[in-house]
N, C-alpha and C positions, 0 to 999 in steps of 0.2 A: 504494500500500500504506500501510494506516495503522498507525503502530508503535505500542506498546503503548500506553510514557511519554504519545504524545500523546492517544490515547483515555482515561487517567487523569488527564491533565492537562484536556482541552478538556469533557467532558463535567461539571466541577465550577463550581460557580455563579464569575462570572466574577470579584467579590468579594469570594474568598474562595479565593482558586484559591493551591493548595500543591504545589510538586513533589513527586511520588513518590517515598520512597526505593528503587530496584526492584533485587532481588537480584541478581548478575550472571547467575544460568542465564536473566534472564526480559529481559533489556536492549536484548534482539535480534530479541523475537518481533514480526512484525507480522501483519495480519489482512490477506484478502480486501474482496471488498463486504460491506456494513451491507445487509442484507435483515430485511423484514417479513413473510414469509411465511415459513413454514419448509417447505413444501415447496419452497424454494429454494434451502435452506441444502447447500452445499457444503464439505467439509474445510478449514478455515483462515477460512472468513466469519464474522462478526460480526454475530448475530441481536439484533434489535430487537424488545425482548417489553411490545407495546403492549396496553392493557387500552381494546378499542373497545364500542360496545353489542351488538356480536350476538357475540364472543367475545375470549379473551385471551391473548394470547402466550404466558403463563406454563403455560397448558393446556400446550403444545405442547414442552416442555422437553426433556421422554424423548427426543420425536423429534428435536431437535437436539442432541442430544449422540450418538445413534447415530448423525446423519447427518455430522457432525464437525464441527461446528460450534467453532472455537477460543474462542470467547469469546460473552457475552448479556449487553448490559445489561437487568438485573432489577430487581423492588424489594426487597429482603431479606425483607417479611414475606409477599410472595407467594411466596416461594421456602421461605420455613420453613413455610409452610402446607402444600405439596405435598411436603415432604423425606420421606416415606411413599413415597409413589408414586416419586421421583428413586430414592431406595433401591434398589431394585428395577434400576436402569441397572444396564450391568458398566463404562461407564466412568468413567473419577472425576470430579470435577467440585469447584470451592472456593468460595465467596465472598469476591470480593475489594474490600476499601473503597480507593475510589480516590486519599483523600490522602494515607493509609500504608500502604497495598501492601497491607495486612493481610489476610494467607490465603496471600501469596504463596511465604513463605520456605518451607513445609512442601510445598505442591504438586507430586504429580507430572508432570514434564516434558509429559504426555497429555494432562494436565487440560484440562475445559472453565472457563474463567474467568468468573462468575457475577458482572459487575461490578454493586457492589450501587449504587444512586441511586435518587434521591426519588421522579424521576420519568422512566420513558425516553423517553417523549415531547419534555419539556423537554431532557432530558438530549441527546438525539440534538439536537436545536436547538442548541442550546451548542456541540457537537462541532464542528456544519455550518459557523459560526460563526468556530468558532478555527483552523478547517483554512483556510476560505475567507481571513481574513488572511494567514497564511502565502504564499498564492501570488499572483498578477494577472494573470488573462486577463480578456481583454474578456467576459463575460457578459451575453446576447441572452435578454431575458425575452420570452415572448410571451402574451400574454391573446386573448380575445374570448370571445363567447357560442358558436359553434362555429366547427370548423376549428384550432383550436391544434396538436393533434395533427399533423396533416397539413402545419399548415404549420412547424413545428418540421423535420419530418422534411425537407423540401424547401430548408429557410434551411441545415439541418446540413449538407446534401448540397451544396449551392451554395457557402458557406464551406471546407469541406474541402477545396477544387479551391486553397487557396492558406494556410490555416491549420489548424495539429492541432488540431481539433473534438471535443469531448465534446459528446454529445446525451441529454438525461433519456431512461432507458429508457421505453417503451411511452408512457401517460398518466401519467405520473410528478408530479404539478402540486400536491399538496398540501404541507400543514403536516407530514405523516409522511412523505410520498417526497420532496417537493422536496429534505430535507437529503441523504438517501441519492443523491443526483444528485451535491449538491454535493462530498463525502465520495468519488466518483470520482473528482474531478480531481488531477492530479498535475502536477511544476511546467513538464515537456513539450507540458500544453495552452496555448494561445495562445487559444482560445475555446469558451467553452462555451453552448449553445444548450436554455434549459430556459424549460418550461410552467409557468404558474401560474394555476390554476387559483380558484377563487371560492364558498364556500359561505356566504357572509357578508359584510358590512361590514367594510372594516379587515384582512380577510385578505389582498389584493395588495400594499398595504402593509406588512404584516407578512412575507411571503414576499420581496419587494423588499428588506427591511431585512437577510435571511439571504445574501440570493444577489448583490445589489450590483451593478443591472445598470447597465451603459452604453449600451445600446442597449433600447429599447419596441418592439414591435410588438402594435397593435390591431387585430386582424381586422375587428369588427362586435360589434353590440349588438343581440341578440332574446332569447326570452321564458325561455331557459331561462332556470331556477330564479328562475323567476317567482313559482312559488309561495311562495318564501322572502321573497322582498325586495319582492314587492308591484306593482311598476310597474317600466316599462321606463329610466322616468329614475333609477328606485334601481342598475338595472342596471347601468345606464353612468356612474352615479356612483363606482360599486364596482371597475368596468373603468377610469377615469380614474385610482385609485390607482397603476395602475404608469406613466404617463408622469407624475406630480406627483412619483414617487419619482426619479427621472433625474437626475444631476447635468448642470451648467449645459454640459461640454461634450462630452453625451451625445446620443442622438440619440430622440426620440419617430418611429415611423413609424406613421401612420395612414392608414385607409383612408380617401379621399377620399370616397369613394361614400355611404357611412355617416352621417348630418349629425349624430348623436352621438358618435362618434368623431372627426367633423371637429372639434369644438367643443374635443376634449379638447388644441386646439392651447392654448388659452390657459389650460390648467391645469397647464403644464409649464414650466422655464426652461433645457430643451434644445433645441435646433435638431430644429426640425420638417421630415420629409422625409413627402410623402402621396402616394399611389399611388389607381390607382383607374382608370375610363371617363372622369371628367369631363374637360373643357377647362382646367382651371386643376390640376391634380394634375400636384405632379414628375413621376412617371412616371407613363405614361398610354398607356392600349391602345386599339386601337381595330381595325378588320375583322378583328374574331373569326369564326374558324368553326372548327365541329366534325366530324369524322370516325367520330362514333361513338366506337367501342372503339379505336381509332387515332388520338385523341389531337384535338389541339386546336393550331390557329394565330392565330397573330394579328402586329400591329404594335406595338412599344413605341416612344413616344417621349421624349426626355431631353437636356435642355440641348442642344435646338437638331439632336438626329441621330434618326435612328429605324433599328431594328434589326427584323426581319422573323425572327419565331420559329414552329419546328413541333415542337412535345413531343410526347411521348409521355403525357401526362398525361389523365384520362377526364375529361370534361366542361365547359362552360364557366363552369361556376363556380370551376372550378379556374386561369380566368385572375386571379382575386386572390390562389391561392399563390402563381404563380409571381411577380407583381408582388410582396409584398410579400419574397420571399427575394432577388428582385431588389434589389429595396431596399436588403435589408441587405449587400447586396455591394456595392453602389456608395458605400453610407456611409461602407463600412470600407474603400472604395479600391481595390474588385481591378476589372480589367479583364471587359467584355463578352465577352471571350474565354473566361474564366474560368468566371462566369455562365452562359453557355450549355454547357458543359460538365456543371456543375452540374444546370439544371433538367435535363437530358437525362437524368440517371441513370434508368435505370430503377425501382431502387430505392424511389428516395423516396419517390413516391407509393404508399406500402405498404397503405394504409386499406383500398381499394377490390379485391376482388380478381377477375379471372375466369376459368373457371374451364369444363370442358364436363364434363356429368353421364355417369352409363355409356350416356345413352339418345340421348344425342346435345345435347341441349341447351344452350343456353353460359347458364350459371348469373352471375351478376352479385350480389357478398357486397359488402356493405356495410352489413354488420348491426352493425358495432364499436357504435353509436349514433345518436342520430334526434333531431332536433329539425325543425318544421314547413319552417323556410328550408333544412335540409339534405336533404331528402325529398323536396322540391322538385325541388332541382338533381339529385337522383337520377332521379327524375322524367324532366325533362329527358334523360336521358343516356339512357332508357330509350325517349326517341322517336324518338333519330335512328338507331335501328338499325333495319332491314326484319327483317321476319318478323312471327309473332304473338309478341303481349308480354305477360305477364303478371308481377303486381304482388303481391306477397307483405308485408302491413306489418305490422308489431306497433305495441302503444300507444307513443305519444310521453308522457314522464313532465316533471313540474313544470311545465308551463308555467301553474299558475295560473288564473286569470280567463280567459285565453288558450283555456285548454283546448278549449273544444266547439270555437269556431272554428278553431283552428287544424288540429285532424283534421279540421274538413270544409273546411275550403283544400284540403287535402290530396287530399281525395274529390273535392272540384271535377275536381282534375287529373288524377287518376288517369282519369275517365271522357273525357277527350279524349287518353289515352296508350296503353290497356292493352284487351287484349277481355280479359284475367280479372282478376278483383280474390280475393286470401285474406287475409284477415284474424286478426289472433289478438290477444287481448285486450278487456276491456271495452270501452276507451276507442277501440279500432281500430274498434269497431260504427258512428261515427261516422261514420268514414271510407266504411263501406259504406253506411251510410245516403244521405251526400251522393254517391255514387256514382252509387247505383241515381235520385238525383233527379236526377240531369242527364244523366242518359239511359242509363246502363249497363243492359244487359238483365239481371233478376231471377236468369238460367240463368250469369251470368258472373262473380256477385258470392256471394262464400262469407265467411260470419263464423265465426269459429270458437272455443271457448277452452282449444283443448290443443295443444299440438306434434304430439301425434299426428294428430292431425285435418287438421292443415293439412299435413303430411308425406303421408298419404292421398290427398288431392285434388291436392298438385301433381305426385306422383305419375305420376298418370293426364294429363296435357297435355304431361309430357316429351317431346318429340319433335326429331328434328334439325331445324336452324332455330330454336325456341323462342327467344325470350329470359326471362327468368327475373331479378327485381330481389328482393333479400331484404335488408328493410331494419325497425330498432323501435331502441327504447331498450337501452340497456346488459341494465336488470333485466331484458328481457324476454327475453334468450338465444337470439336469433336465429340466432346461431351452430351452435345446437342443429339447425336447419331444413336449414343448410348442410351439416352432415355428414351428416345421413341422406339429403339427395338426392344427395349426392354416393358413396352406397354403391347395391351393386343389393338390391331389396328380398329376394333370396332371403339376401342376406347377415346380418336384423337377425335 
């Protein structure tokens, strides 16, 4: 819980930073989560009213204050601009300046508090900042071009089995969610396990400098947001920021497998631990096999022992989460016992989900996002089940110069995996193109560019047995495909 004092305190430039004199009715109050959406806002949270390109917090004010929102940092003339529209609330609401309370003495007890600052962006930065001093858990930053997500979720689950773990909600990895991550922790965490994510030069560094990890973990370096940064060694330039950020007796974990993220051993002055297939990675796996929808086994080996694991986790690309969560438990000292308790959760592996249609079909969502290396391993996962299989992809987004190639990699595979290919999106035409060239029959392969279209056609292949892979980029709302086959069509 964050109390008042320090929300007026921590969000003021660090330079110039003045205790509040705060009235005694107000001394006590403290706030839920800091959330940026407001359909999240719940009674007692503290709404974060950021001005992005496609719209602005401050729109959204009416609705957090009926939704009860305790308090918003605002900017004062976005707030006098809309004071028309707030009018119109029936609950009160004040602005209040954060070095002299000003607005607070008169305030009804209900009030929503409208803290006024420059900027909430910054301002929430600052907050993240002066809370994160205050306390000292070990904080587990994790990077790469895909897989954060996933493997976030798996290191949380793995650590929990011996430490109070906070994990960033969903993809939480930015410059506006990462603070809100940090703004959870309370002084009962022992460790906190957060994404940081990369739309830029200098942003893992700068996210690094908020959240103050002691522990790196690098997935891998491919094309996403390729289109931004140009080339794959800008990528992994940009991905090297958070093991350069590490203090010396912190630990970088890299993927051994990676030769870009191997590299990023000697851009760090933490103890490097790397996981991976190779012969020379700390931990290291080797007679992998898969089960299908049942999970995946394999051998780790580690100073000198090997351990003999069977998860429940979908694919075998999913043997580098579970190596690198490994990792992070052997760094921070917990027992194999531990660890395997750990990967076992069912849980963790949340990303992937499956799932059987009303028609019988076992639906397979992994629509969260798509890049060409992870569409792949979807791919992959999609071969070793019997039945007929079919392949549902939407466009893969940013990769850049990458682009045409990497949708027809993609098409490559698909036509030695799947007898139906649906497609949706421009950039997925590709993917049908390269399809129908390496041999997919003309009758199996459907381009399409509506939801609805491609909802029609898979439709009609639901059958018990099917397999069914539905997989695209974020923006492409793949999600969208998963609910309507997952209702009967007399129901839309």
């Amino acid at each position: 819980m964050l109390q008042l004092f320090d929300v007026l305190i921590g969000v003021q430039p660090r330079w110039s930073r003045t205790p509040p004199p705060l009235p005694s009715a107000w001394q006590t109050l403290s706030f839920g989560e800091v959330v940026t959406d407001s359909r999240e806002v719940e009674p007692g949270t503290l709404f974060l009213a950021l001005a992005g390109e496609r719209t602005d917090g401050h729109n959204f004010l009416a609705d957090v204050l009926a939704r009860g929102a305790k308090g918003a940092l605002v900017t004062r003339a976005a707030v006098e601009a809309r004071r028309s529209a707030l009018g119109g609330v029936a609950r009160p609401w004040v602005i209040v300046e954060p070095a002299t309370a000003e607005g607070l003495a008169d305030a009804p007890p209900d009030a929503c508090l409208l803290i006024a600052v420059d900027d909430p962006l910054m301002a929430v930065q600052r907050l993240a900042v002066y809370h994160r001093r205050k306390l000292a858990p070990t904080v587990v930053g994790i990077t790469g071009s895909v897989g954060k997500t996933s493997t976030k979720e798996v290191v949380a689950a793995v650590l929990s089995r011996r430490f109070r773990t906070l994990k960033s909600k969903r993809s939480f990895n930015s410059e506006a969610t990462l603070p809100t991550s940090l703004l959870r922790l309370t002084p009962d965490h022992d460790v906190a396990v957060l994404e940081m994510g990369m739309w830029a030069p200098g942003e893992i560094r700068f996210l690094a400098a908020l959240a103050r990890p002691r522990v790196g973990i690098v997935t891998n370096v491919g094309p996403s947001h390729l289109e931004r940064l140009g080339s794959l060694e800008a990528i992994g330039w940009a991905k090297s920021e958070l093991p350069e950020s590490l203090p010396a007796e912190g630990w970088a974990i890299l993927n051994a497998d990676d030769p870009r993220v191997r590299a990023m051993a000697t851009a760090t002055s933490a103890r490097v631990f790397t996981y991976g297939c190779s012969a020379d990675a700390d931990l290291r796996a080797d007679a992998i096999t898969s089960f299908g929808l049942e999970g995946i086994a394999f051998v780790v080996h580690h100073a000198g022992a090997s351990v003999s694991l069977r998860l429940p986790m979908i694919g075998r690309h999913n043997v580098y989460t579970a190596l690198a969560a490994a990792s992070a438990g052997l760094v921070l000292g917990m027992s194999w016992h531990e660890i395997i308790e750990g990967l076992c959760d069912l849980q963790a592996d949340s990303r992937v989900n499956v799932m059987t249609t009303p028609a019988g079909a076992t639906l397979i969502d992994d629509s969260y996002n798509a890049a060409p290396v992870s569409t792949l391993a979807a791919l992959d996962v999609l071969a070793d089940l019997d039945g007929p299989r079919v392949a549902i992809l939407g466009d893969m987004l940013e990769l850049g110069p990458l682009e045409e190639e990497g949708h027809r990699r993609v098409g490559r595979r698909v036509a030695g995996v799947a007898e139906r290919l649906i497609t949706l999106g421009p950039r997925a035409r590709w993917i049908a193109d390269e399809a129908l060239a390496a041999g997919m029959p003309p009758e199996g392969v459907l381009a399409c560019s509506r939801h609805e279209e491609v909802v029609a056609a898979a439709r009609l292949l639901l059958a018990p047995g099917v397999r069914v892979l539905v997989k695209g980029s974020r923006a492409m709302e793949m999600e969208r495909i998963v609910a309507a086959l997952q209702r009967r069509s007399e129901e839309e």
